[in-house]
C-alpha positions as CSV (number, residue, x, y, z in Angstrom):
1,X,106.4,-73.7,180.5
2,X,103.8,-70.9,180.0
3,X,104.2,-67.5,182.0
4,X,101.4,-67.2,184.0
5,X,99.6,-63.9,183.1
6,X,98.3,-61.1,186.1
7,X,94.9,-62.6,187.4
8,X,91.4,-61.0,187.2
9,X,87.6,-61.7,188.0
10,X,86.9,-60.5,184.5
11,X,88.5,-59.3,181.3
12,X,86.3,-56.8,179.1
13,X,87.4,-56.7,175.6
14,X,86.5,-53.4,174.0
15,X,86.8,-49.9,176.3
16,X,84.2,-48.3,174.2
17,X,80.7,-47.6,175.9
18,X,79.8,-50.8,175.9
19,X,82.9,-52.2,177.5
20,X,83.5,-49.5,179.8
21,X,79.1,-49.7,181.1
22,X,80.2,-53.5,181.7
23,X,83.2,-52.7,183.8
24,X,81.5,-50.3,185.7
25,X,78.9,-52.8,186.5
26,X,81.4,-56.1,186.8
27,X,84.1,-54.1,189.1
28,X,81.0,-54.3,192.0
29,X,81.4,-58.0,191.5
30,X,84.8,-58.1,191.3
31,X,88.6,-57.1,190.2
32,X,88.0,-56.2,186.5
33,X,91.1,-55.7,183.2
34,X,89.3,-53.5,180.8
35,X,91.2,-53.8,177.6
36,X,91.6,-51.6,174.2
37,X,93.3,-52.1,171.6
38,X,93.4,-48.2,170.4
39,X,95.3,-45.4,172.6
40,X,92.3,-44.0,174.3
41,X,88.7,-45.6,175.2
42,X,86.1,-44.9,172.9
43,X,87.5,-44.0,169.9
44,X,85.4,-45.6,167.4
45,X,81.9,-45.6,167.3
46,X,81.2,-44.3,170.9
47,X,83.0,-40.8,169.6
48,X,81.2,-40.6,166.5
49,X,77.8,-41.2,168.0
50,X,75.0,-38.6,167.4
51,X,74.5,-39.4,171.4
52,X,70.8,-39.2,172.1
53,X,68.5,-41.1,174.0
54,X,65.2,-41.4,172.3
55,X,63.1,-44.5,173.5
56,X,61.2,-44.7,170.7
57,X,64.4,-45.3,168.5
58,X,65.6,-48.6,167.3
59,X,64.7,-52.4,167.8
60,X,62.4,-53.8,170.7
61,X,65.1,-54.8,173.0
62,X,67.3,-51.5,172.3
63,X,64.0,-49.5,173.3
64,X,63.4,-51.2,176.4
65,X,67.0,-50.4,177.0
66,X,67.2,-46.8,176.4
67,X,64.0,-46.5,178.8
68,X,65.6,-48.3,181.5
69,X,68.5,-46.7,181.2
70,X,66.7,-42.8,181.2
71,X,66.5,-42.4,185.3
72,X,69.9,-42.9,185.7
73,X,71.0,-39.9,182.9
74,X,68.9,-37.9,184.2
75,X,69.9,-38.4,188.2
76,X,73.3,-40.3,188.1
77,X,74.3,-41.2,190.9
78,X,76.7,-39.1,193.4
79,X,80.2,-38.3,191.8
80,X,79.8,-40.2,188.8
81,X,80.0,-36.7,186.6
82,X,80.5,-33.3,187.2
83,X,78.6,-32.7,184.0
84,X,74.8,-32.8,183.1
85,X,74.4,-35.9,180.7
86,X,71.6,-35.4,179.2
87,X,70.0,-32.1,178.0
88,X,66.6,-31.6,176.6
89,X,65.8,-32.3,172.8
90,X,62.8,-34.1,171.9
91,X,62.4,-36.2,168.7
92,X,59.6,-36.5,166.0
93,X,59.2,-39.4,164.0
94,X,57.5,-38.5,160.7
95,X,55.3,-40.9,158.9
96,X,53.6,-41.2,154.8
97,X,50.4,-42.7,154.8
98,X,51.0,-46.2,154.0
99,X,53.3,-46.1,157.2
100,X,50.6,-44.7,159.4
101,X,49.6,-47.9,161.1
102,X,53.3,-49.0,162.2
103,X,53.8,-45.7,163.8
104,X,50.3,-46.2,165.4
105,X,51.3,-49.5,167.3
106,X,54.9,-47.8,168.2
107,X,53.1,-45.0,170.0
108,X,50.6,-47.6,171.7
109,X,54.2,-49.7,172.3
110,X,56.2,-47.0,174.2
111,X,52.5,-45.8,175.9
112,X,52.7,-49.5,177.8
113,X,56.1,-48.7,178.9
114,X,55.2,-45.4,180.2
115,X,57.1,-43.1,177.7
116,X,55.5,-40.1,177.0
117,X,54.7,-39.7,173.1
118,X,51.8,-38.1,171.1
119,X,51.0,-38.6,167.9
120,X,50.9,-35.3,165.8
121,X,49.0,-34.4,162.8
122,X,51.3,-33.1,159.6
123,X,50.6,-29.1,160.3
124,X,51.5,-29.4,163.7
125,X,54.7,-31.3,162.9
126,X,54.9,-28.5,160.2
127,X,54.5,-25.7,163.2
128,X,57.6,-28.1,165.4
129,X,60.0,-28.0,162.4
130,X,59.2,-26.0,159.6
131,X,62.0,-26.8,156.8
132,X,60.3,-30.0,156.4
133,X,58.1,-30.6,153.0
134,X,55.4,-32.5,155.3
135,X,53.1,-32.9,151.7
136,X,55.3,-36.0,151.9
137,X,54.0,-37.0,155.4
138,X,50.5,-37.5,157.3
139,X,51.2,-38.0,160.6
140,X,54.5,-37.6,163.3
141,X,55.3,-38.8,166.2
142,X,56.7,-36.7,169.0
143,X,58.7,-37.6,172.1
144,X,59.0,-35.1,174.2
145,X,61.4,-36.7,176.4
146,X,64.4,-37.4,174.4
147,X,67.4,-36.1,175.3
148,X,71.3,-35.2,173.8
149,X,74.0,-37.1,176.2
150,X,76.9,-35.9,176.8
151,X,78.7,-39.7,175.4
152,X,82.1,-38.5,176.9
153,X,80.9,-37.6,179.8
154,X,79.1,-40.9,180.2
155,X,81.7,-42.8,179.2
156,X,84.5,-41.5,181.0
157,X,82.2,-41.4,184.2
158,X,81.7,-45.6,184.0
159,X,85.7,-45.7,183.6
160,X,86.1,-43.1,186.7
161,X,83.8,-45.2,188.5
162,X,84.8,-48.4,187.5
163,X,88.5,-48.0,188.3
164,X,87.3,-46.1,192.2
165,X,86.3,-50.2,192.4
166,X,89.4,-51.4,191.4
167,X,89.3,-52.3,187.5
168,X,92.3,-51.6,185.5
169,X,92.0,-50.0,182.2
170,X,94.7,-51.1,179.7
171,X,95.2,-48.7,176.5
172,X,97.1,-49.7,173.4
173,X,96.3,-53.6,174.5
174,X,94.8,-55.4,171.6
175,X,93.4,-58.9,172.7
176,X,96.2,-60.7,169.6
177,X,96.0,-63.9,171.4
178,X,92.9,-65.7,173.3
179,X,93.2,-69.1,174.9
180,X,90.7,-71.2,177.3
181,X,92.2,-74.1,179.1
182,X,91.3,-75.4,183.2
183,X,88.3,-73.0,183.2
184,X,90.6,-69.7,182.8
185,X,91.0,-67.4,179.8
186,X,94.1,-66.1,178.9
187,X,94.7,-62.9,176.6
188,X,98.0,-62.1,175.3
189,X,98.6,-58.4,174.4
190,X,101.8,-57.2,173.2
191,X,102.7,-56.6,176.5
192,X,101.2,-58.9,178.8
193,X,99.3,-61.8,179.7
194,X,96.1,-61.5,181.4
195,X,93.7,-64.3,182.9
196,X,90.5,-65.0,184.5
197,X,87.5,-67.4,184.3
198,X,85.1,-65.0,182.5
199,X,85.7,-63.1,179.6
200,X,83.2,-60.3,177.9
201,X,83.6,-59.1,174.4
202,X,82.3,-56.0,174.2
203,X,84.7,-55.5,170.8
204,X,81.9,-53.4,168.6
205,X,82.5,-54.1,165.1
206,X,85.5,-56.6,165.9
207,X,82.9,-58.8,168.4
208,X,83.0,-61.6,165.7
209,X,86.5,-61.4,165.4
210,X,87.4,-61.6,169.0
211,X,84.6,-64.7,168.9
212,X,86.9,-66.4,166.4
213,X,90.1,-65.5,168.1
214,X,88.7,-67.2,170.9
215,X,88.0,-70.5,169.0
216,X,84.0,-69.9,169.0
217,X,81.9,-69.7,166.0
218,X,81.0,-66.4,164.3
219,X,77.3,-64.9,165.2
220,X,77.2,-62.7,162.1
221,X,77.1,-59.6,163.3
222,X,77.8,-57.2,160.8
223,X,79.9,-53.8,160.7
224,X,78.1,-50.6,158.8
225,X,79.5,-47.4,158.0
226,X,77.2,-44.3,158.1
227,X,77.7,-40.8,157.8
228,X,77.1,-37.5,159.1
229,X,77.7,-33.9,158.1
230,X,77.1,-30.3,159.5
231,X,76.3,-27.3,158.0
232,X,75.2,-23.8,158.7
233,X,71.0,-23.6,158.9
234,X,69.0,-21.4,157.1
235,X,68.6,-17.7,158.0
236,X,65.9,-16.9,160.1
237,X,65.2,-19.9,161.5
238,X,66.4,-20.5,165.8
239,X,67.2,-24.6,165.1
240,X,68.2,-25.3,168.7
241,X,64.0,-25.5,169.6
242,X,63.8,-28.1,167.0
243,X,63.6,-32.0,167.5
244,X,65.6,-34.6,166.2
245,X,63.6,-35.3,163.0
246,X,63.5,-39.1,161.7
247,X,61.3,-40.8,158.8
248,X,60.3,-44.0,160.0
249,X,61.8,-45.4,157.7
250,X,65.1,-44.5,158.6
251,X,66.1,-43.0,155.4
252,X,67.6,-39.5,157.2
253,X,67.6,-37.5,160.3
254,X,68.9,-34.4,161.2
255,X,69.1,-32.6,164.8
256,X,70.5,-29.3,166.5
257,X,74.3,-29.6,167.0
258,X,74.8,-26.1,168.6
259,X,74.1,-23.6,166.3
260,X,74.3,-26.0,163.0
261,X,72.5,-29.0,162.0
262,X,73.6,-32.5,161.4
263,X,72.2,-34.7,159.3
264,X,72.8,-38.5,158.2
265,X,71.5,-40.1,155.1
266,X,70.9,-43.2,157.9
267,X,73.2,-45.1,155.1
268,X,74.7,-49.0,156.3
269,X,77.6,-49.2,153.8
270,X,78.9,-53.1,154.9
271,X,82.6,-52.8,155.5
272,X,85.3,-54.1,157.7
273,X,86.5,-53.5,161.2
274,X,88.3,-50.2,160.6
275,X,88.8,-46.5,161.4
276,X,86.1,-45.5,159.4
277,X,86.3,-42.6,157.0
278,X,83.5,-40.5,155.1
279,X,83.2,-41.5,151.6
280,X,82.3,-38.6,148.9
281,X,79.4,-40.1,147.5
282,X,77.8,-41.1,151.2
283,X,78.3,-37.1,151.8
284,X,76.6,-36.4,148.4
285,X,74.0,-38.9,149.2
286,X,73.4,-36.9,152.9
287,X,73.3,-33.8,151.1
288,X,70.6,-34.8,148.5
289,X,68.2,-36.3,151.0
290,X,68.3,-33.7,153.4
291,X,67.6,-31.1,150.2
292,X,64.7,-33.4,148.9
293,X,62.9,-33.8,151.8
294,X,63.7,-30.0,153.6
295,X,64.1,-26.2,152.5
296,X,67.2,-26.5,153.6
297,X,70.5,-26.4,151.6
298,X,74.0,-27.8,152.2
299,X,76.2,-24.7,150.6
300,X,79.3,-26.4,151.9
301,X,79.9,-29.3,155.0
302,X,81.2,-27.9,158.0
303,X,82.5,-31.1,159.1
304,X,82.2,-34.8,157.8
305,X,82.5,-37.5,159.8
306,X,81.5,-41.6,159.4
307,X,81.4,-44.5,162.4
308,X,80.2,-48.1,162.3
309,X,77.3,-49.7,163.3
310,X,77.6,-53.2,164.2
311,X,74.0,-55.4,163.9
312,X,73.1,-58.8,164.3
313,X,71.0,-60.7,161.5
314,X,67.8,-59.3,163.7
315,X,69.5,-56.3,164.6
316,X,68.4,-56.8,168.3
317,X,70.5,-56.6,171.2
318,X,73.5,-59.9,171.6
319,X,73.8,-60.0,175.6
320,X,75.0,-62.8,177.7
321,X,76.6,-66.1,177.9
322,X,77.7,-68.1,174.7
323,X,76.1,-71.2,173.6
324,X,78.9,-73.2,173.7
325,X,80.8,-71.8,176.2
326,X,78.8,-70.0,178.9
327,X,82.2,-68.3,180.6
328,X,82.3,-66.5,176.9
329,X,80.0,-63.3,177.3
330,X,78.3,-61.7,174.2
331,X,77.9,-57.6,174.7
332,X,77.3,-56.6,171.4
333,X,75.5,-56.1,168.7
334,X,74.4,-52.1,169.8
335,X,73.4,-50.8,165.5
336,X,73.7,-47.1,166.9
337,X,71.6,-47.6,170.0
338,X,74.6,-48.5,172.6
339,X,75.1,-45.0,174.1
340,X,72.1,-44.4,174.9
341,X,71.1,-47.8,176.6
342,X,74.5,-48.3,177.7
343,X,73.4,-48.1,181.5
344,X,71.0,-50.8,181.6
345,X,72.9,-53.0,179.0
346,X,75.6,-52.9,181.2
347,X,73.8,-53.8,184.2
348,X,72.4,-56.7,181.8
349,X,75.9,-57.8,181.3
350,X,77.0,-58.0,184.6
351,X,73.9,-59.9,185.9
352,X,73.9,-62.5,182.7
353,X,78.0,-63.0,183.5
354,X,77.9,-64.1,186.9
355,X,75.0,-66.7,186.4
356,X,71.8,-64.0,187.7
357,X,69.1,-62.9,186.2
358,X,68.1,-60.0,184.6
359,X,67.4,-56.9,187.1
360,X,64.2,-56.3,188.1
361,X,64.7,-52.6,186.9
362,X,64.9,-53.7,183.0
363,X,63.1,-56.7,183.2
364,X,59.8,-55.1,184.1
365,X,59.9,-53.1,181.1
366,X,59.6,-56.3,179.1
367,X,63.1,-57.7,178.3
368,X,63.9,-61.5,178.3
369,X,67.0,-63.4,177.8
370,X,65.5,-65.1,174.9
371,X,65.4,-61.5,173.0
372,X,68.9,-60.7,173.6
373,X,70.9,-64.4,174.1
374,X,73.4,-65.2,171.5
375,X,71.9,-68.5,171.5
376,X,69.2,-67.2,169.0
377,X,72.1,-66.6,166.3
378,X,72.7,-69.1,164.2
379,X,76.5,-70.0,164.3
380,X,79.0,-69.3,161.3
């Protein structure tokens, strides 16, 4: 006879942002298990996260997201940090001429939503950041409003909160076995067995694994490694009034970290699930593109550092219930954007998982359940 296994409302899968902004959200609904397979919450991607919030960053449904998401990091609400989350930054998006009309209709885009943006001409995003070699550029994009979160502080305020409403948070508690029978899932750790009707994987870069564990077909959602090193800045030059700088292509970026800058080559290296590690050539690749395109010269990496990004085919946002099985919820899918729309994703989450619609407060910027269901993927 099977041992019955400690009963919840819902089991999260994943205690990184993602899973931690859905238990937050779930444990108003009710008693919650949020489970991770490492010894502390958020120790993949959500620690290696550059951690801004820029709404004019990423795919259509991450955007709408991340400016959903902006009142509440800016005002959380009362004892949910001691912290300020999100501290002023600003981001400029720098365009060649054949990109000139895409960056056009983003700037219209985010106008509609009612974040604030101008477009720039090339001397005055020469005059914001002025390392760049803007021969190569004709016109920018800046965004005032984006901010640096604290990601810590975010995530270990949904935990705090989350577990003030009840939910257990299990460390060291990989979801090894996942069975469905009489409308209850049951996940075996090493330690324990843990049941309830609905469960959400929220797994990162092992979502299409914990999909298969559960006997559902693959999505295809993807792991990516990318990279990121500091170094000192150049003499002379006070880097913590400049933006986060992007082409809009997504080729680099750099920001302010303290007094040092950090730079990615943007690079999606496909890999496995894993602890991801820098590679020697990704680093030589960061340090050539930010020395092509900038003054600016990498002497010698104060710190290296990689995390993966996990994308769907479309790269859009996987939320809500599964196709075949609608007690199965999808929170995935995030390809670098899930810090910063973590509060309105998880919100998303919670509503899609016990059978209600999406809020009001994200819907009216625009999002539908068609963007983000998992239905749209094509199963593996």
């Amino acid at each position: 006879m099977a041992v019955m296994g400690r009963s919840f409302d819902f089991i999260v899968v994943g205690a990184g942002i993602a899973g931690a902004s859905a238990a937050f959200a779930l444990s108003r609904h009710g008693r919650v298990a949020l489970l991770e397979m490492e010894s502390q919450p958020g120790f993949h991607s959500t620690s290696r996260s550059a951690a801004v919030l820029s709404c004019a960053y990423g795919p259509r449904s991450w955007q709408i997201l991340s400016v959903a998401s902006a009142i509440f990091y800016a005002e959380p609400r009362e004892g949910f940090t001691d912290v300020v989350l999100a501290r002023p930054l600003g981001a400029l998006y720098l365009a060649a001429s054949h990109e000139e009309q895409g960056l056009k209709a983003q700037a219209a885009d985010l106008a509609v939503r009612g974040v604030a943006c101008e477009l720039v001409s090339a001397e005055t995003a020469r005059r914001m950041v002025p390392v760049v070699h803007m021969e190569k550029f004709t016109l920018g994009l800046h965004e005032p409003g984006c901010v640096d979160l604290d990601a810590n502080a975010l995530l270990h305020g949904y935990l705090r909160q989350a577990r003030r409403n009840g939910a257990e948070t299990l460390v060291n508690a990989e979801a090894a076995v996942i069975t469905r029978s009489c409308g209850v899932w049951r996940v075996a750790t090493r330690r324990e067995a843990l049941e309830a009707p609905i469960l959400v994987n929220a797994a990162g870069a092992w979502a299409d694994e914990i999909t298969a564990r559960a006997g559902l077909p693959r999505r295809g959602l993807r792991p990516l490694r990318r990279t990121a090193i500091t170094f000192a800045p150049p003499a002379g030059h006070d880097v913590r009034k400049w933006p986060m700088t992007f082409d809009i292509g997504e080729t680099w970026y750099f920001k302010p970290e303290g007094a040092d800058i950090m730079v990615s080559p943007a690079d999606l290296v496909p890999t496995e699930p894993c602890d991801a590690q820098p590679d020697a050539y990704d680093v030589a690749v960061a340090i050539d593109r930010i020395e092509s395109v900038t003054s600016m010269k990498v002497d010698r990496p104060k710190s290296r550092w990689a995390g993966l990004r996990t994308f769907a085919p479309d790269h859009e946002a996987v939320i809500g219930p599964d196709p075949e099985e609608p007690s199965f919820i999808w929170y995935a899918g995030q390809g670098g954007n899930g810090v910063m729309a973590s509060q309105a994703a998880g919100e998303v989450c919670a509503a899609l998982a016990i059978g209600e619609d999406i809020p009001q407060t994200v819907a009216r910027f625009g999002l539908t359940t068609d963007m983000i269901s998992p239905c749209r993927l094509r199963p593996l």
